[in-house]
N, CA, C and O atoms as a DFTB+ gen file, in Angstrom:
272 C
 N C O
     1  1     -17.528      12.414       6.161
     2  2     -17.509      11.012       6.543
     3  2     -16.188      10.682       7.236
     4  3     -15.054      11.117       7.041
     5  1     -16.669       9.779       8.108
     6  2     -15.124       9.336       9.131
     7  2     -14.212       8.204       8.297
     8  3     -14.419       7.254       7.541
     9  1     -13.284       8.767       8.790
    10  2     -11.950       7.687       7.754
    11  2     -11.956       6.488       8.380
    12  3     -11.860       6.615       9.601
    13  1     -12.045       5.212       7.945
    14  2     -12.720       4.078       8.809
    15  2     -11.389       3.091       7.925
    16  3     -11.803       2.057       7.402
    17  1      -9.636       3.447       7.747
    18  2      -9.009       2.659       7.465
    19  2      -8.296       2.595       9.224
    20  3      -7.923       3.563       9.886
    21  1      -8.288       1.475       9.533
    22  2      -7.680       1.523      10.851
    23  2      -6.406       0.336      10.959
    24  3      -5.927      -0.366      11.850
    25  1      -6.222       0.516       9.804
    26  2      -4.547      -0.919       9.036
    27  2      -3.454       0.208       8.699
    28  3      -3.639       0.938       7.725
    29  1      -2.364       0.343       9.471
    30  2      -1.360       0.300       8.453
    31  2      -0.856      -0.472       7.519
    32  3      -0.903      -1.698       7.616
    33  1      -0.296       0.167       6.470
    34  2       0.115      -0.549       5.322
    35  2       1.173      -1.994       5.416
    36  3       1.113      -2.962       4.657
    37  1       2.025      -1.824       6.447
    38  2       2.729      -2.793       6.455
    39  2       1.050      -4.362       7.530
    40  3       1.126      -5.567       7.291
    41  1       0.488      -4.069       8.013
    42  2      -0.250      -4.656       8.627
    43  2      -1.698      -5.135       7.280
    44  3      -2.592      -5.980       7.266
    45  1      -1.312      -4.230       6.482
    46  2      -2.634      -4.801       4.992
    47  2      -1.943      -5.506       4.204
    48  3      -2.454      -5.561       3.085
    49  1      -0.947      -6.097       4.316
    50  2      -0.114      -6.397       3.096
    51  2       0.525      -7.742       3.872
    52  3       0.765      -8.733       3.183
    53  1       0.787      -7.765       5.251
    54  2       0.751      -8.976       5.717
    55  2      -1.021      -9.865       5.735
    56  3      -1.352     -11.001       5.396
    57  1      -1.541      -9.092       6.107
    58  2      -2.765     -10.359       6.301
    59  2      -3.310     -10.412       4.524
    60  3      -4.128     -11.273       4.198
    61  1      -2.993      -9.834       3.917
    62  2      -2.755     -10.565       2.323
    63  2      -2.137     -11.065       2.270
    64  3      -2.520     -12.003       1.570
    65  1      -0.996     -11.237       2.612
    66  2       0.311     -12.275       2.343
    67  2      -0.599     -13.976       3.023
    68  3      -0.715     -15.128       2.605
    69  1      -1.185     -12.969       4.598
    70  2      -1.590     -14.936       5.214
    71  2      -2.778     -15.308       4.708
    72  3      -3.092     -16.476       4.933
    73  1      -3.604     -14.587       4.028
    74  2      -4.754     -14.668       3.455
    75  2      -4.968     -15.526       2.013
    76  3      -5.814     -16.355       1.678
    77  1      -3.420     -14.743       1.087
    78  2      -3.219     -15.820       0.104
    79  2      -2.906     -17.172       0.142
    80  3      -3.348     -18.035      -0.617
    81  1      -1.729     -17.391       1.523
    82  2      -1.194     -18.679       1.607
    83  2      -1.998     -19.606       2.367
    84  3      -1.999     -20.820       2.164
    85  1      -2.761     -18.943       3.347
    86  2      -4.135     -20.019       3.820
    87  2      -5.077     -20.401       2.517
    88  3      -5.208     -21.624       2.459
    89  1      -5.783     -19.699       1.438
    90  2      -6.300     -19.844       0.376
    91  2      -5.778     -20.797      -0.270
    92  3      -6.390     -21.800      -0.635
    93  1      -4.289     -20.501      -0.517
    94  2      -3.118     -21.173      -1.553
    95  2      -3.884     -22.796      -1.051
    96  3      -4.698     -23.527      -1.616
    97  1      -3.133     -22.887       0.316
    98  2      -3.155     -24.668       0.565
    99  2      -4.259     -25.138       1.063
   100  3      -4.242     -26.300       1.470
   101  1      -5.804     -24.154       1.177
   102  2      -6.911     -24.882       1.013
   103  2      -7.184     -25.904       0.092
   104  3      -7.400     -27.114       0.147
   105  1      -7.062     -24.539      -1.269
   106  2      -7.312     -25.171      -2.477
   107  2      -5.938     -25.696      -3.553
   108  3      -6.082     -26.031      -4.729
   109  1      -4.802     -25.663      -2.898
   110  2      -3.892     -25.839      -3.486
   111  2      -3.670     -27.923      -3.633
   112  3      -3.225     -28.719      -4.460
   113  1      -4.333     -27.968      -2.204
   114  2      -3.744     -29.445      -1.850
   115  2      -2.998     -29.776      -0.972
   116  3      -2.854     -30.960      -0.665
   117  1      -2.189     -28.514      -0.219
   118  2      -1.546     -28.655       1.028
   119  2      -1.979     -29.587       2.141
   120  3      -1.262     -30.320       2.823
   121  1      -3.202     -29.429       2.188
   122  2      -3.941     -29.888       3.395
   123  2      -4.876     -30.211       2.774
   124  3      -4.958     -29.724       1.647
   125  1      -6.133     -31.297       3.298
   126  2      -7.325     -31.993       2.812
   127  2      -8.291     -32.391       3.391
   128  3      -7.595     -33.295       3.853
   129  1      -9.081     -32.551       3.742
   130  2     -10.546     -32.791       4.718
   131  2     -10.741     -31.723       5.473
   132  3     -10.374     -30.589       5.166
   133  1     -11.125     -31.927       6.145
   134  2     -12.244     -30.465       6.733
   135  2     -10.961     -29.499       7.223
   136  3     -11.503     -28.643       7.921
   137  1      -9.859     -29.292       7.198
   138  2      -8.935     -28.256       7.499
   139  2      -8.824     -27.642       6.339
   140  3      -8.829     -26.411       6.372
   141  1      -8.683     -28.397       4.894
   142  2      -8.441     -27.486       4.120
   143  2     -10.269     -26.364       4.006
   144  3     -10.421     -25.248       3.510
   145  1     -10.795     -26.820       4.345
   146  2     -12.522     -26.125       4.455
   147  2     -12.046     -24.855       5.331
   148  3     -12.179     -23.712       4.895
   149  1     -11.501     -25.122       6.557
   150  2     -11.552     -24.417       7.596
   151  2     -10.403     -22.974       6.946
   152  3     -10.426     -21.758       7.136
   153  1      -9.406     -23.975       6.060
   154  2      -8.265     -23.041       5.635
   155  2      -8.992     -21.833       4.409
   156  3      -8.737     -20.639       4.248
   157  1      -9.901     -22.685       3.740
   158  2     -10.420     -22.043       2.235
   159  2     -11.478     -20.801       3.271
   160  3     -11.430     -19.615       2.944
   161  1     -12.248     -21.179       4.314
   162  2     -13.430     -19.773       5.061
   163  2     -12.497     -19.109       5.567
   164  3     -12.619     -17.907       5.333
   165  1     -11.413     -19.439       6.298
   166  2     -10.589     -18.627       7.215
   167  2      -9.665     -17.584       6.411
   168  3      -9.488     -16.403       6.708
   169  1      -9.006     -18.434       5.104
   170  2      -8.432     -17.376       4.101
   171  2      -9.053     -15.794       3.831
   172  3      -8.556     -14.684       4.022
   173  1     -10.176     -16.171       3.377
   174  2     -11.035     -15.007       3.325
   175  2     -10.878     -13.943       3.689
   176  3     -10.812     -12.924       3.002
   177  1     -10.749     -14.117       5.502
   178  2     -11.301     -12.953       6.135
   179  2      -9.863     -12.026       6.372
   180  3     -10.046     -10.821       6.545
   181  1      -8.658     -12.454       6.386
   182  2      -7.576     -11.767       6.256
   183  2      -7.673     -11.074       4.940
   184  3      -7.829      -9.881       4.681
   185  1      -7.539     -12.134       4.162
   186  2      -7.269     -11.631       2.168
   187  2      -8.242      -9.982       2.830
   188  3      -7.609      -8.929       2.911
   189  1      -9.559     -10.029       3.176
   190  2     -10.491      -9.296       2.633
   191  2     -10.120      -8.021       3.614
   192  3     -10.000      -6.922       3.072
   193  1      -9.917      -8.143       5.188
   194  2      -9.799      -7.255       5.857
   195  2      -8.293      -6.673       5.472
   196  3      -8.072      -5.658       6.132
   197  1      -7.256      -7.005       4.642
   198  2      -6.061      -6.265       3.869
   199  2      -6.598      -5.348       2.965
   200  3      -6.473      -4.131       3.099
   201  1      -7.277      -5.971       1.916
   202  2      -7.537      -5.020       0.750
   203  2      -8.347      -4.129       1.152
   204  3      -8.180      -2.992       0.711
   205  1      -9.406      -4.374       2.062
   206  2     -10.195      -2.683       2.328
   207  2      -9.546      -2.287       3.703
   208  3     -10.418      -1.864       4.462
   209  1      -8.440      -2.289       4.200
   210  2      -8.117      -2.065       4.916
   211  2      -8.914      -1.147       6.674
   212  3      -8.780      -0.067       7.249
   213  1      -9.794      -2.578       6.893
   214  2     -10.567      -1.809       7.854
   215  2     -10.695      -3.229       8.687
   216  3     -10.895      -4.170       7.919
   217  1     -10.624      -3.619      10.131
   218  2     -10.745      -4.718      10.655
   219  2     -11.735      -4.798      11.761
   220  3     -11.246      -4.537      12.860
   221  1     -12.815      -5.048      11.757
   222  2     -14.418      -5.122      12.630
   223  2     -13.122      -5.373      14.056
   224  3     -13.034      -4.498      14.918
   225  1     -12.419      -6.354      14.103
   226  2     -11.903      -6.723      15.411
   227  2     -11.262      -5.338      16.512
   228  3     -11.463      -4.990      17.676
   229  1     -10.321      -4.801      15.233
   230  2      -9.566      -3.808      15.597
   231  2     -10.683      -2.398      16.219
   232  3     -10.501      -1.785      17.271
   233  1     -11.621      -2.202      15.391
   234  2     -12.687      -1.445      15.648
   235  2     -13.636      -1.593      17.036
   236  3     -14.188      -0.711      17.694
   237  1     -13.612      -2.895      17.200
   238  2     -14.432      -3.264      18.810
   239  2     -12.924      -2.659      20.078
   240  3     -12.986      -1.865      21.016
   241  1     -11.882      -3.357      19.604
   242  2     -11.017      -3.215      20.826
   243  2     -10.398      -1.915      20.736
   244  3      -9.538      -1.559      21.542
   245  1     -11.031      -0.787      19.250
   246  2     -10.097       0.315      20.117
   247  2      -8.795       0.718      19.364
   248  3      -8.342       1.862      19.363
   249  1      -8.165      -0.497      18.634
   250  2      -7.263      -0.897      18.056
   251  2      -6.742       0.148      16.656
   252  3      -7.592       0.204      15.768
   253  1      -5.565       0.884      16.422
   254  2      -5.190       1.115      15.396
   255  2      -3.701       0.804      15.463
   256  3      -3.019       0.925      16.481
   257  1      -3.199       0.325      14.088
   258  2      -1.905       0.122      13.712
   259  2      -1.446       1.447      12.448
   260  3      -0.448       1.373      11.730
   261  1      -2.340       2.463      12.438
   262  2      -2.235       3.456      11.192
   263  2      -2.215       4.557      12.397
   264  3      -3.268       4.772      12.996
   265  1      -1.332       5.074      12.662
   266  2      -1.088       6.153      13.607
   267  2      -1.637       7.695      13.058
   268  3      -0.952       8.702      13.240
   269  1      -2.522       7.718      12.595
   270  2      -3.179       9.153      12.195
   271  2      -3.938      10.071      13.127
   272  3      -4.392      11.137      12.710
């Protein structure tokens, strides 16, 4: 099977970092009406493309930040 991590580590650990803090002030209270909505769906997709370290975007354009 093909190795399908295409994140370096310093690049999985930032979009967790923006993934938590968009999450944080969805639901934190930072922000309120339909931005914090936009902040709570948008959190997601960083948080999620860090921890399995694989990014659909990076994969269309070609894209690696993991030099293997």
């Amino acid at each position: 099977m093909k190795n399908m991590v295409n994140e370096a580590s310093w690049d999985r650990i930032l979009r967790v970092v923006v993934g938590a803090v968009l999450l944080w002030m969805g639901w934190g209270g930072a922000v309120s009406g339909g931005l914090a909505w936009v902040f709570k769906v948008v959190g997601f997709i960083p948080l999620l493309t860090g921890l399995v370290g694989f990014c659909p975007a990076y994969a269309l354009l070609k894209i690696r930040t993991n030099k293997k």
